[in-house]
C-alpha positions as CSV (number, residue, x, y, z in Angstrom):
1,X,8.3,4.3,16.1
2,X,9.8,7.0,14.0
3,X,10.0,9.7,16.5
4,X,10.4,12.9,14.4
5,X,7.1,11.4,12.4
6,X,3.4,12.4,13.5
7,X,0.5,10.7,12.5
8,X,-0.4,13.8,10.8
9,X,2.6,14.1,8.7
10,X,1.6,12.4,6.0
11,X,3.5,14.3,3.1
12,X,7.2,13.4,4.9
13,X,5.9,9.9,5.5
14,X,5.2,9.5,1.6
15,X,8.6,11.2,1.0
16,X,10.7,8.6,2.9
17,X,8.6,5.9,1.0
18,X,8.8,6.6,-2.7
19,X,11.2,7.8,-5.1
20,X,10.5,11.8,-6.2
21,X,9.0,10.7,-9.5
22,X,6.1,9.1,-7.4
23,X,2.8,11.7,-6.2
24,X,0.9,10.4,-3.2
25,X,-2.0,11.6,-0.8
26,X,-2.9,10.2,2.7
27,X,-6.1,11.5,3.8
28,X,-9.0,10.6,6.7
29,X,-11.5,8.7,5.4
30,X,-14.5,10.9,4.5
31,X,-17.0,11.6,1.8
32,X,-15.8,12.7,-1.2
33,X,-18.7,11.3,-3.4
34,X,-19.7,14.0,-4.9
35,X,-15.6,14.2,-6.8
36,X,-16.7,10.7,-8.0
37,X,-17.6,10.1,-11.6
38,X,-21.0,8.3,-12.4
39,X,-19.1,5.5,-13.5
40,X,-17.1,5.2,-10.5
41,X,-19.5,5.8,-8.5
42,X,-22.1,2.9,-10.5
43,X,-19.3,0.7,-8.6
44,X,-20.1,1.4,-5.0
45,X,-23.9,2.7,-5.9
46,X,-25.1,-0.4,-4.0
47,X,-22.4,-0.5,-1.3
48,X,-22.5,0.7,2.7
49,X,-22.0,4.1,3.6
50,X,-18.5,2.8,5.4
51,X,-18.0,1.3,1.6
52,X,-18.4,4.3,-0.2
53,X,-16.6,6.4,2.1
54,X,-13.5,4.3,1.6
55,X,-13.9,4.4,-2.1
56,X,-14.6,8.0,-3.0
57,X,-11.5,8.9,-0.6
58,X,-9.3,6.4,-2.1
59,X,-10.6,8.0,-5.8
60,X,-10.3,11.8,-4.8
61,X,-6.2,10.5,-3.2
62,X,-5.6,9.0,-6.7
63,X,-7.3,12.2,-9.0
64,X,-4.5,14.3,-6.8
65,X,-2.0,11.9,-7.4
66,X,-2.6,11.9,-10.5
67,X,-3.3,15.7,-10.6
68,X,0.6,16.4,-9.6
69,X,1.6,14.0,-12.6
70,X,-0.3,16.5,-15.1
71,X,-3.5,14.4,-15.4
72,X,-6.3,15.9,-14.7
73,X,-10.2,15.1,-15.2
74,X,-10.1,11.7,-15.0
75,X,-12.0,8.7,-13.8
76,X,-10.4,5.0,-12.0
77,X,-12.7,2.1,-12.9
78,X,-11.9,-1.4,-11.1
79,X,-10.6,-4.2,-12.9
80,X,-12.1,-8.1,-13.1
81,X,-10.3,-8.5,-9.6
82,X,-11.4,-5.0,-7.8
83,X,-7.8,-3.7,-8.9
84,X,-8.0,0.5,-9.8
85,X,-7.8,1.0,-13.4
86,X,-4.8,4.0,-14.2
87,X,-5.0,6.7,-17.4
88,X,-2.8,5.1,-20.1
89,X,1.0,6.2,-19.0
90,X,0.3,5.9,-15.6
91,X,0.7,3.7,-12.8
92,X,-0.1,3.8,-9.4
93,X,-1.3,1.7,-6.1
94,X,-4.3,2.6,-3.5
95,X,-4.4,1.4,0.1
96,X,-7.1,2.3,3.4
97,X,-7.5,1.2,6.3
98,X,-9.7,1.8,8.9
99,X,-9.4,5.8,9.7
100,X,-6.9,6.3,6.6
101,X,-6.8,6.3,2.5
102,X,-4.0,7.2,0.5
103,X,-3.8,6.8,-3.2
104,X,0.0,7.1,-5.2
105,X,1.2,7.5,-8.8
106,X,3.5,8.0,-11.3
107,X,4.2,7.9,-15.1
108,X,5.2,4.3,-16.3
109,X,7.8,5.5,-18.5
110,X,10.0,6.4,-15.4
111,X,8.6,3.3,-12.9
112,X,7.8,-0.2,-13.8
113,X,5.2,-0.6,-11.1
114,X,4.0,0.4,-7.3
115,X,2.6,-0.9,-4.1
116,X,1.2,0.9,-1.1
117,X,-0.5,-0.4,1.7
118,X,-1.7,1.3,5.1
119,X,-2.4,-0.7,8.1
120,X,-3.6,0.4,11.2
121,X,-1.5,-1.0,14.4
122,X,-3.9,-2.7,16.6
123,X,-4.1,-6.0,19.0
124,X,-4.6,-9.4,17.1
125,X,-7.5,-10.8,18.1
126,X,-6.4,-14.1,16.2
127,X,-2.7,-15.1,15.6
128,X,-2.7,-14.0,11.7
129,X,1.4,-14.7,12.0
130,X,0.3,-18.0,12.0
131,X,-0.7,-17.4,8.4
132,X,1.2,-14.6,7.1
133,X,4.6,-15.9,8.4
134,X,7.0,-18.3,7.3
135,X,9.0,-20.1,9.4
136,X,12.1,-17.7,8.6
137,X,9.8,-14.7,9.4
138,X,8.4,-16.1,12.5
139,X,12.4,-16.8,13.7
140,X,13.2,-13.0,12.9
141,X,10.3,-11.7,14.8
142,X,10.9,-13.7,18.0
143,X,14.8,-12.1,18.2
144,X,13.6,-8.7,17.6
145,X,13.5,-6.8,21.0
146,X,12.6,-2.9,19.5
147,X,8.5,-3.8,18.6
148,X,6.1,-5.8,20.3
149,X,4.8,-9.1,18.5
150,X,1.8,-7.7,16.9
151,X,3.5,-4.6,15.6
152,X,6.0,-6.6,13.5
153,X,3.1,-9.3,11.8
154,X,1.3,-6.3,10.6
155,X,4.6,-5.1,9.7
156,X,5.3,-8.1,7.2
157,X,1.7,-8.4,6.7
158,X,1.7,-4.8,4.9
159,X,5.0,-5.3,3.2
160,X,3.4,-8.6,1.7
161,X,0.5,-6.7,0.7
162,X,2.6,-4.0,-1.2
163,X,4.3,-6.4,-2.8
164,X,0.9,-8.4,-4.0
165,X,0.0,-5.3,-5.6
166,X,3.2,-4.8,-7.2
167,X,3.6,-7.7,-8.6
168,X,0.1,-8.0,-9.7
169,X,0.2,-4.5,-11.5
170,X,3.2,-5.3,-13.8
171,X,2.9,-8.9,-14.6
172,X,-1.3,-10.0,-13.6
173,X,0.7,-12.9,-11.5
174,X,-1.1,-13.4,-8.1
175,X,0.8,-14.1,-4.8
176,X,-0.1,-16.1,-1.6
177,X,1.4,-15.1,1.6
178,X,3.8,-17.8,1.6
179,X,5.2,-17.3,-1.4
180,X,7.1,-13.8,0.0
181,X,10.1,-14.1,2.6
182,X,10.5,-10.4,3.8
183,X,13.3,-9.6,6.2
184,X,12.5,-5.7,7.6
185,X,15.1,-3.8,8.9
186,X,14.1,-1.9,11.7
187,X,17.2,0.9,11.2
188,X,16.8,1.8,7.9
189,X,13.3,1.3,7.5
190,X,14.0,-0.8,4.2
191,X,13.4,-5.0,3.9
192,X,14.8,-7.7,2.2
193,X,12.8,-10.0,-0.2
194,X,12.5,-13.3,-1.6
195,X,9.7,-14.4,-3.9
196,X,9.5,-18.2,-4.1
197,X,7.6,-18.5,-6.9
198,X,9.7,-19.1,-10.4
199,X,7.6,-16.9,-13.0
200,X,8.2,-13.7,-10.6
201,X,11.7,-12.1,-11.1
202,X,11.5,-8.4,-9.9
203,X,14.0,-6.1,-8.4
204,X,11.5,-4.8,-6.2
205,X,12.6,-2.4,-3.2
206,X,11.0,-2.3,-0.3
207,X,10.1,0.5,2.5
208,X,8.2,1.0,5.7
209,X,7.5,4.3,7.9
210,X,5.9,3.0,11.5
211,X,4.1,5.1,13.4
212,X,2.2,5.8,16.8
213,X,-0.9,4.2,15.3
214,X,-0.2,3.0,11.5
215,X,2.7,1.5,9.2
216,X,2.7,2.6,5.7
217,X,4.7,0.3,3.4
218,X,5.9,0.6,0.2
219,X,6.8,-1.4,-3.3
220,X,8.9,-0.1,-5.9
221,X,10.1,-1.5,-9.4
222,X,12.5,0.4,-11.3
């Protein structure tokens, strides 16, 4: 854990996670319908309260994101595969999980592309290592000493997932978990990467802020 980081510290945690030219929120989940536009909000109309609750806090993070980056008054539709929609000039990446949502963003003329993911740190009730991992993964986590087991599959789990939406963003190429070989380092908060699939060649930098309760990780392409 990152002692001199609360849970509640959410503006530091975003700082150690992006370059300066990026904007982020983390917020509780709540209801922020009513800062939804009626098109975003046609999107979720039919949805569960949990659903919309996600949504419309994931939309007001993004609208302050957005908001620092001098747009203002816009709306963040969902593309053919649920992926947000940014303002021409803009890029940006939206994660939640089950108490959190935090929205980030920045112009595209000074980043090529983003992931963010949140993940809350819980027990596994299934071995998803078994899925998530590759061999090479599964050999790093059983020498690691600092974390226990579950803490360091979510770990890769959410760098994997920022790097999916990374990836995805700039080039509309999808991913599968095996695909990704992430290497974290635990003292710099920073991971190594390899993407085994031939049409994906990104520079993309990786970083991670644990917590008591949640790991935030991050994407970047310069």
């Amino acid at each position: 854990m990152n002692k001199n980081l609360t849970e509640t510290n959410t503006s530091e945690i975003l700082k150690r996670l992006f370059p300066d030219d990026v904007s982020g929120v983390i917020l509780p989940i709540d209801d922020y319908q009513t800062h939804l536009h009626p098109d975003e909000y046609r999107i979720i109309s039919s949805a569960s309260d949990k659903r919309k609750f996600e949504f419309s806090t994931g939309r007001w993070c993004s609208k302050q994101a957005l908001a620092s980056q001098g747009m203002y008054d816009t709306m963040i539709l969902t593309g053919e595969n649920r992926e947000p929609i940014w303002p021409e000039g803009f890029i940006g990446s939206i994660s939640h999980c089950r108490d959190q949502c935090g929205a980030i963003a920045a112009k595209n003329s000074n980043i090529k592309s983003l992931g963010f993911d949140i993940e809350n740190i819980k027990t596994l009730r299934n071995d998803i290592g078994r899925i998530v991992c590759t061999n090479e993964e599964k050999n790093w986590i059983s020498n690691q000493k600092q974390y226990p087991y579950n803490v360091l599959v979510i770990l890769i789990f959410s760098l994997k997932e920022s790097v999916y939406k990374c990836v995805y963003q700039h080039q509309q190429t999808k991913l599968g978990f095996k695909d990704i070989r992430i290497t974290p380092n635990l003292e710099t908060n920073t991971a190594e990467i390899i993407i085994d699939k031939p049409q994906v060649d990104l520079d993309i930098k990786l970083r991670f802020v644990i917590t008591r309760n949640h790991i935030h990780s991050a994407a970047t392409y310069l």
